[in-house]
N, C-alpha and C positions, 0 to 999 in steps of 0.2 A: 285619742290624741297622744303623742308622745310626748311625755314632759322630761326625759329622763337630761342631766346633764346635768352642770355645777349648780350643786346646793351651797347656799353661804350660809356659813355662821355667824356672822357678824351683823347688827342692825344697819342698813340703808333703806333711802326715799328715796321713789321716783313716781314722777307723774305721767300719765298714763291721757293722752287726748285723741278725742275722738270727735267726731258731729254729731253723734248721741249714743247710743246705746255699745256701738260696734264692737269698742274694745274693752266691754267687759269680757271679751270674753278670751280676751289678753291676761285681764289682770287675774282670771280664775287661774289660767294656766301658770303665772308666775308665781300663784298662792300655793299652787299646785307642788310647785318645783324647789320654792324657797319660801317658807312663810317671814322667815326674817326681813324681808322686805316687806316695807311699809308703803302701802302707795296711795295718793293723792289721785283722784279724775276729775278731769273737766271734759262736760260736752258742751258744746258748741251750738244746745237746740233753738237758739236767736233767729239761725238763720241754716238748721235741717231743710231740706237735705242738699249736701255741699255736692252732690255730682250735678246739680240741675243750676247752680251759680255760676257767674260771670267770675271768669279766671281772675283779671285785675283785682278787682275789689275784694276777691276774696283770697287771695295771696296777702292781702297789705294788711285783711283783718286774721288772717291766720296769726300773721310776724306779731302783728301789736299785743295781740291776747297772750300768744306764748310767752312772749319775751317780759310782759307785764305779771303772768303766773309764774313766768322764774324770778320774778325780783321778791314776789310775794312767799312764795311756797319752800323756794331755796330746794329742790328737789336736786340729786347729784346726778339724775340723770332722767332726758325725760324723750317717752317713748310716744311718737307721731303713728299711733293707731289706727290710720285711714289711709285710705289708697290714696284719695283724690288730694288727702292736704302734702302729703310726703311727695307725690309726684309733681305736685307745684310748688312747695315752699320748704323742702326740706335742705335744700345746699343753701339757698336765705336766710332759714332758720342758724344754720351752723354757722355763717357770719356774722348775723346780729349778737345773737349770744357765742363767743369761742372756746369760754371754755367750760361750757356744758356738754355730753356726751349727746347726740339725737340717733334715736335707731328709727327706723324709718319700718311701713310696713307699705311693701312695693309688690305687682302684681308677682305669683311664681314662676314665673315662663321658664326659670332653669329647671326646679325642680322637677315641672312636667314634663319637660325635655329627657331630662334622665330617668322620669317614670315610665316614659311611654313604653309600647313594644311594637307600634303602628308605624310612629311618625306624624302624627296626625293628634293635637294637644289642642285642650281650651280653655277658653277665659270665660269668667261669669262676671262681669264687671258694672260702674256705674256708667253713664253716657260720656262723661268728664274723661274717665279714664281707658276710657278706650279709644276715646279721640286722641289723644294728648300724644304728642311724639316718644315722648318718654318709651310709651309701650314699644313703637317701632324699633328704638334702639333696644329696647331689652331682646325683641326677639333678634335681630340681628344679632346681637353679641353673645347672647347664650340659647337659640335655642334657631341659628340659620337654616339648619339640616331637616326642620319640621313643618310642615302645614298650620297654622293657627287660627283657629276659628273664634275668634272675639266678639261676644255681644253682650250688647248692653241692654241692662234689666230695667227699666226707669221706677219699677213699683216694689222690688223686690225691699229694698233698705228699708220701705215703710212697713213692709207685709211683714219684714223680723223683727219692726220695733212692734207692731200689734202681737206675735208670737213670745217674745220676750215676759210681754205682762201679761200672759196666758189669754191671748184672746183669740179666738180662732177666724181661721182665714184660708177659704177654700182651695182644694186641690187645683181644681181647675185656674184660678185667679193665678194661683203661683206657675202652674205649667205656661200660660199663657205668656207670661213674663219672661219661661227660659225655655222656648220652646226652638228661639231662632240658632239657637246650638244644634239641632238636630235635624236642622234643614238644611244644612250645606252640602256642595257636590258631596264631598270627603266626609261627614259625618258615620257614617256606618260604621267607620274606621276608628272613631274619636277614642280611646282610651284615658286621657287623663284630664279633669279638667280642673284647674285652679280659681280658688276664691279670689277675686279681688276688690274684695269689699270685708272687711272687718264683721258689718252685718251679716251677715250669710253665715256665717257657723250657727245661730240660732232657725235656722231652718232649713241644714243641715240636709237634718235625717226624711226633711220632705223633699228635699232634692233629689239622695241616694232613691229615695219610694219611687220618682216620677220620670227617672233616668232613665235609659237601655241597662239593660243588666252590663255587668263588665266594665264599669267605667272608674276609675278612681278620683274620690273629689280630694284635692288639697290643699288643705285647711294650714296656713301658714303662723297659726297664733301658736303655737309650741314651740315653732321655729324663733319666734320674736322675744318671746318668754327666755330660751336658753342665752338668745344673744346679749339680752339684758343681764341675765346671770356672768354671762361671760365678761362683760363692760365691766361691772361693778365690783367685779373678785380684783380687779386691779387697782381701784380706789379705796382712800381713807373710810373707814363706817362713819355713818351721818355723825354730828355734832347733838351734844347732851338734850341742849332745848329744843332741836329737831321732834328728838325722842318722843317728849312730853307732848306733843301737841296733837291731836287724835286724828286718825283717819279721814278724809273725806270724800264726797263726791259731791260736784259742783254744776251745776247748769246756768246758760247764762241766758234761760229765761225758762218758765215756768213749763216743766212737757207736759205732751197732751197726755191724759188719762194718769197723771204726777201719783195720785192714791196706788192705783196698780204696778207702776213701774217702783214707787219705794218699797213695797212689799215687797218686789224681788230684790234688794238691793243687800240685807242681811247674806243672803248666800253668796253674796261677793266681797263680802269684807264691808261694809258700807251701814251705817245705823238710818241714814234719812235723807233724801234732799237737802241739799244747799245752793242759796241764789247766788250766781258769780254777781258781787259788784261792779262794772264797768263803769260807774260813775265815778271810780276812785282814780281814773286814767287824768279826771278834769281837777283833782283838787291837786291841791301845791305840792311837785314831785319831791319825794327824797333822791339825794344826791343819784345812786341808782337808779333809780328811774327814769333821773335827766339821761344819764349817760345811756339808758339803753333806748330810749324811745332817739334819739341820737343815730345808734346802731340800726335801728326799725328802718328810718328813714333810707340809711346809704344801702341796706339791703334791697328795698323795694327798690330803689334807684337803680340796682345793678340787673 
């Protein structure tokens, strides 16, 4: 993975949100590239896995959580680690809150565009996100001139949270998930295929195993990592009591197999579990809070 690009000297926070495990593997790359950043994660495992939810309701509870962990965390910029939440809620997100920075992780159809040497690109995606029109315009707008063969994995997001906490999970089970990439007229052709799921860089390297030889997978979390570097080199460094306040990672309910996945959490910057509060949405706002749960509303409205 490429991490090379602006290293900051100066301390900042950002929050790093995902629907569970996905974008840790964001936040390695930004630990990777800048350790001076301090980052904050929240997963979203209430209601894993967000490719298999009803778009509504899970747009209005994307806005709410975000916009209620930027009132809490005060992060200076905070990076929407998921295909599925950034392809429905990230121009929402940027009106509720304005002026927070959101970097978004959206499928790569350009980059495969420009990888290929075929014409002929693909997606590894969740079911959500490869319906969603979003995808239609990306390939229209960056990558017209190419074939795309898009499918969707519905077991995959879960088979990298089991891989993550080092649990094994058959070759077969995984080919079987991404096998419909390899069935299309055009397949033979395929040369580059893009992550679009956060998930899937932790089983990666059993995708590369299970592929046609020749194919390049890309992995867009370096990409996401440098644009964050790049956001923040223009902003003031966090505030003093920012400083002081430690690390976290957040869930906002308890994951499955919680022992194995804290275990891996030291190699990402992270000492343990932590349960997101959402009962704090019901007690008596601070002024903040009015104002943004305010903002939530005329978002989801629009």
């Amino acid at each position: 993975m490429q991490t090379s690009g602006p290293a900051l000297s100066a301390p900042y926070r950002v929050l790093a949100f995902d629907s569970g495990i996905g974008g840790l593997g964001i936040v390695r790359a930004i630990r990777a590239l800048s350790p001076h950043i301090q980052v904050d994660y929240l997963a979203d495992t209430a209601v894993f896995p967000y490719g298999e939810q009803d778009d509504a309701l899970l747009t209005e509870r994307i806005i709410s959580l975000i916009c209620l962990a930027v009132a809490r965390l005060r992060p200076q910029a905070v990076i929407i680690a998921c295909n599925t939440a950034s392809t429905l809620a990230l121009d929402a997100l940027r009106a509720a809150c304005p002026t927070v920075p959101f970097i978004g992780c959206v499928p790569p159809i350009r980059w495969a565009a420009r990888q290929t040497k075929t014409g002929v690109i693909g997606l590894l995606a969740t079911r959500a996100t490869i319906r969603r029109p979003y995808l239609s315009r990306l390939h229209a707008l960056y990558a017209p001139q190419c074939t795309l063969i898009a499918h969707a994995a519905p077991h995959l997001a879960s088979y990298a949270e089991q891989v993550f906490r080092g649990q094994s999970v058959s070759e077969h089970a995984i080919y079987q998930d991404i096998e419909g990439l390899f069935q299309h007229p055009d397949s033979a052709r395929l040369d580059a295929i893009g992550l679009g799921c956060t998930h899937y860089t932790f089983v990666l390297d059993l995708l590369r195993k299970l592929a046609p030889p020749g194919i390049s997978w890309l992995d867009p979390a370096g990409a996401v990592a440098r644009q964050t570097c790049t956001i923040l080199q223009n902003l003031p460094p966090m505030a003093a009591d920012s400083a002081l306040r430690s690390e976290q990672a957040f869930f906002t309910a308890r994951p499955q197999d919680a022992q194995a996945l804290a275990a891996q959490l030291p190699a990402y910057g992270f000492n343990d579990i932590s349960l997101w509060d959402d009962q704090a949405a019901t007690r008596p706002a601070r002024p903040e809070h009015r104002n943004i749960r305010g903002a939530v509303k005329m978002a989801v409205a629009a």
